[in-house]
C-alpha positions as CSV (number, residue, x, y, z in Angstrom):
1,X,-36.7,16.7,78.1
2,X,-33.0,16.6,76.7
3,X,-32.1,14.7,74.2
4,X,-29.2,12.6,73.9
5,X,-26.6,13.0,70.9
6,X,-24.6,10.5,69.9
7,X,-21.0,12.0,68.4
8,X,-21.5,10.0,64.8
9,X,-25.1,11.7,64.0
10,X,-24.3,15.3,63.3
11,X,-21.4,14.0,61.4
12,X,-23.7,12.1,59.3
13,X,-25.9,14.6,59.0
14,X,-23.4,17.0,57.8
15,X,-22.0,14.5,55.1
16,X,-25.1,14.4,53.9
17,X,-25.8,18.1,53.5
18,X,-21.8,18.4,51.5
19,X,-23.1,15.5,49.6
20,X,-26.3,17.4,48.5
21,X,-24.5,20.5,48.0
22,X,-22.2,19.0,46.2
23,X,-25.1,17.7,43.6
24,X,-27.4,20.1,43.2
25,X,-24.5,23.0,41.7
26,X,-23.2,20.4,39.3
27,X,-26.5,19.9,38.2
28,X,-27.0,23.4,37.9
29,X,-23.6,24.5,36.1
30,X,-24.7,21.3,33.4
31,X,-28.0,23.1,32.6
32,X,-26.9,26.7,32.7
33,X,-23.7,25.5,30.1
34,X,-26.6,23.8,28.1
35,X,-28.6,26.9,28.1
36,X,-25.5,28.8,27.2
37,X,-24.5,26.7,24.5
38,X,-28.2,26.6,22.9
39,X,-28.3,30.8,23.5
40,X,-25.2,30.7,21.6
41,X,-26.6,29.2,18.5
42,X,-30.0,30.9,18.5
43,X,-28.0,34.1,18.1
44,X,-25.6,32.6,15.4
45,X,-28.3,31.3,13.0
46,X,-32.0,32.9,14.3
47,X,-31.6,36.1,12.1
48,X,-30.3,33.9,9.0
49,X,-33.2,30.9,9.9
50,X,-35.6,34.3,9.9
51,X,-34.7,35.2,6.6
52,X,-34.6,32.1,4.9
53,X,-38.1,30.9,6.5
54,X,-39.4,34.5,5.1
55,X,-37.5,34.1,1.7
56,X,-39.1,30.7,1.1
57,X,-42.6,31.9,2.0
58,X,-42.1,34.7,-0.6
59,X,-41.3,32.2,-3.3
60,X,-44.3,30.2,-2.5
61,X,-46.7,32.4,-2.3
62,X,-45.3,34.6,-5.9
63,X,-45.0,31.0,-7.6
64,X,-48.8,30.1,-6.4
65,X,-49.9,34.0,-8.5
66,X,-48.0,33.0,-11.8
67,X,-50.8,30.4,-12.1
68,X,-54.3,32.1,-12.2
69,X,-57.0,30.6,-9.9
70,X,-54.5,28.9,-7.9
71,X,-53.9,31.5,-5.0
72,X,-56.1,32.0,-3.0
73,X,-55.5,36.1,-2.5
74,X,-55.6,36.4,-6.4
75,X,-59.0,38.6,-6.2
76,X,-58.0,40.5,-3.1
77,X,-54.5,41.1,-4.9
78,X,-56.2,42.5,-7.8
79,X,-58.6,44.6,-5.9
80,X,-55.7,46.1,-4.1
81,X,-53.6,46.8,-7.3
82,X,-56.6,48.3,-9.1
83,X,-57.0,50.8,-6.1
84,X,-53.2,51.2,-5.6
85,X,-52.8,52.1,-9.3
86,X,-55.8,54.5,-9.7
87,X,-57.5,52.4,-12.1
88,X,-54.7,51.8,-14.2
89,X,-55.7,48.1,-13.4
90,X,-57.5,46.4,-15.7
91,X,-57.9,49.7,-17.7
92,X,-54.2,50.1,-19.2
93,X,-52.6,46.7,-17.7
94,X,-54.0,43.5,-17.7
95,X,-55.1,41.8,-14.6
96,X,-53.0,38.7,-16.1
97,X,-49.9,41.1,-16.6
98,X,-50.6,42.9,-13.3
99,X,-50.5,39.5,-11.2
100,X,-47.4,38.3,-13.3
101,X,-46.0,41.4,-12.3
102,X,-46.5,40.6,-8.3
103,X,-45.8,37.1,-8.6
104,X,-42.4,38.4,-10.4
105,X,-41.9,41.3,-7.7
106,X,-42.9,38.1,-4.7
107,X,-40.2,35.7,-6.0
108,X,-37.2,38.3,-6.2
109,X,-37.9,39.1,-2.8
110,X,-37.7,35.8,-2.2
111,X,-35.0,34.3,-3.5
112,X,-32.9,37.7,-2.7
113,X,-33.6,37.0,1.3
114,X,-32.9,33.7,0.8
115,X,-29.6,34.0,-1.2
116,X,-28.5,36.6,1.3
117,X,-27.2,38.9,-1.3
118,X,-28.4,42.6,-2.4
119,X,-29.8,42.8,1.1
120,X,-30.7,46.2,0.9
121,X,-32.1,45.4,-2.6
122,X,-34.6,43.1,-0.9
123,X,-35.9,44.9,1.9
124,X,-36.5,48.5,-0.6
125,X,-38.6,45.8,-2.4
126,X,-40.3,44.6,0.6
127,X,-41.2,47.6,2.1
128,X,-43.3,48.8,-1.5
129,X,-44.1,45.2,-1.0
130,X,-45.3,45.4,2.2
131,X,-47.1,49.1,1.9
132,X,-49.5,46.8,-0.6
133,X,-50.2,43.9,0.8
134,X,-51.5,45.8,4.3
135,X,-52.9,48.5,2.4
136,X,-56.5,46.7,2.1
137,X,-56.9,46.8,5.5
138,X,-57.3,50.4,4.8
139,X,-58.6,50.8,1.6
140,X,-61.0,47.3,1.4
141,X,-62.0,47.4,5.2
142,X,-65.4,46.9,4.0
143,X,-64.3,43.7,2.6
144,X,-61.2,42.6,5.3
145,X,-63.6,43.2,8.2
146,X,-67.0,41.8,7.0
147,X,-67.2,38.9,9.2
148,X,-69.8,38.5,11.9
149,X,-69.5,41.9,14.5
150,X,-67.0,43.5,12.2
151,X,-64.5,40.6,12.6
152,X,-61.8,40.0,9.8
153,X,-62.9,37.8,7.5
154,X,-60.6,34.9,5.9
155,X,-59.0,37.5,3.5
156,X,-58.8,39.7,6.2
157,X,-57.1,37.3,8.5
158,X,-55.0,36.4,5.3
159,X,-53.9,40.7,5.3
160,X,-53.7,40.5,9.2
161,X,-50.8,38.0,9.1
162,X,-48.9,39.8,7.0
163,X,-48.7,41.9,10.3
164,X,-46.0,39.7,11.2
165,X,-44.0,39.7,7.8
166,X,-43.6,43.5,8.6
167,X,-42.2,42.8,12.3
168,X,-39.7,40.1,10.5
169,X,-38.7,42.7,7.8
170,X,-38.0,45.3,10.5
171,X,-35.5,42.7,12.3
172,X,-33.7,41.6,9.4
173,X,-33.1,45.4,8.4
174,X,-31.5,45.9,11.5
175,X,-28.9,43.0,10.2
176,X,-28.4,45.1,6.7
177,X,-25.9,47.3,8.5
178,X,-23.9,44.9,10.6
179,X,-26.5,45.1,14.0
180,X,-26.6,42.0,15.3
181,X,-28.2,40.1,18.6
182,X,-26.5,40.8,21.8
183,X,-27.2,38.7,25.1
184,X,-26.8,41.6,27.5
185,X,-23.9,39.9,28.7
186,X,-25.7,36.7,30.2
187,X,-23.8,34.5,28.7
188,X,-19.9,33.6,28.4
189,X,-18.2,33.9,25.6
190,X,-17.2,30.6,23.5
191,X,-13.8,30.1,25.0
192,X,-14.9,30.4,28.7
């Protein structure tokens, strides 16, 4: 059965449709310049925000080792060292001298990432730094993964996260020498 059209309803309809078209891009070019604009800042200040959030975590954790009993990797620390240095530890130095010594070694790294200066400085330090503190999951895997069915235990969970200290050092080394982030060209430049 035909149907019959009136000349006002496919005008109306069509309105409607420009109206929602109309909309729905506007909405869209908002959000994609919001995303833009927050892209833009996460690749200004995510590398430096990186470094400062691993700077400060150095500091803490080297100021909690000048104090004995205080941290809780103290033992585990000292384990490591007296493997690391063949015995030299307690035998020649002092545990107290040897944990000064990391605390020391912990707080320059720190405050070097977080200053942002002697880069290069910083990560040689880290790297030593960073060969030690994942070393007992090698050399103390008796101990690290003692838990129930050979799962880490809370030290070895402690060595574990440092896991992700070495991923951070690896991407603010690639800063050291002027790399920086790149968006694959997703996003407009600033003056756009």
């Amino acid at each position: 059965m035909p149907t019959k059209t009136y000349p006002g309803d496919e005008d109306t309809h069509a309105e409607v449709i420009r109206r929602e078209d109309g909309v729905a891009p506007r909405t869209l070019a908002m959000v994609d310049a919001g995303e833009a604009a927050v892209h833009r800042w996460l690749m200004r200040y995510s590398i430096i925000a990186l470094r400062i959030g691993m700077g400060a975590v150095y500091v803490q954790f080297g100021i909690l080792k000048f104090f004995p009993g205080i941290s809780p990797a103290q033992d585990l620390a000292l384990a490591t060292t007296h493997l690391l240095s063949f015995g030299l530890v307690p035998a020649v130095v002092p545990n107290g001298v040897a944990l000064a010594l990391i605390a020391t070694l912990e707080c320059a790294i720190g405050l070097l990432l977080i200053s942002g200066r002697w880069l290069r400085v910083a990560l040689g330090l880290l790297a030593g730094h960073l060969v030690g503190i994942l070393s007992p999951a090698v050399l103390l895997a008796g101990r690290v993964f003692a838990g129930p069915h050979h799962m880490p235990t809370l030290e070895g969970q402690y060595v574990l996260k440092d896991v992700i200290l070495l991923a951070v050092a690896m991407v603010i080394a690639t800063t050291v020498r002027g790399g920086t982030l790149t968006d694959g060209g997703r996003c407009p430049p600033k003056d756009q």
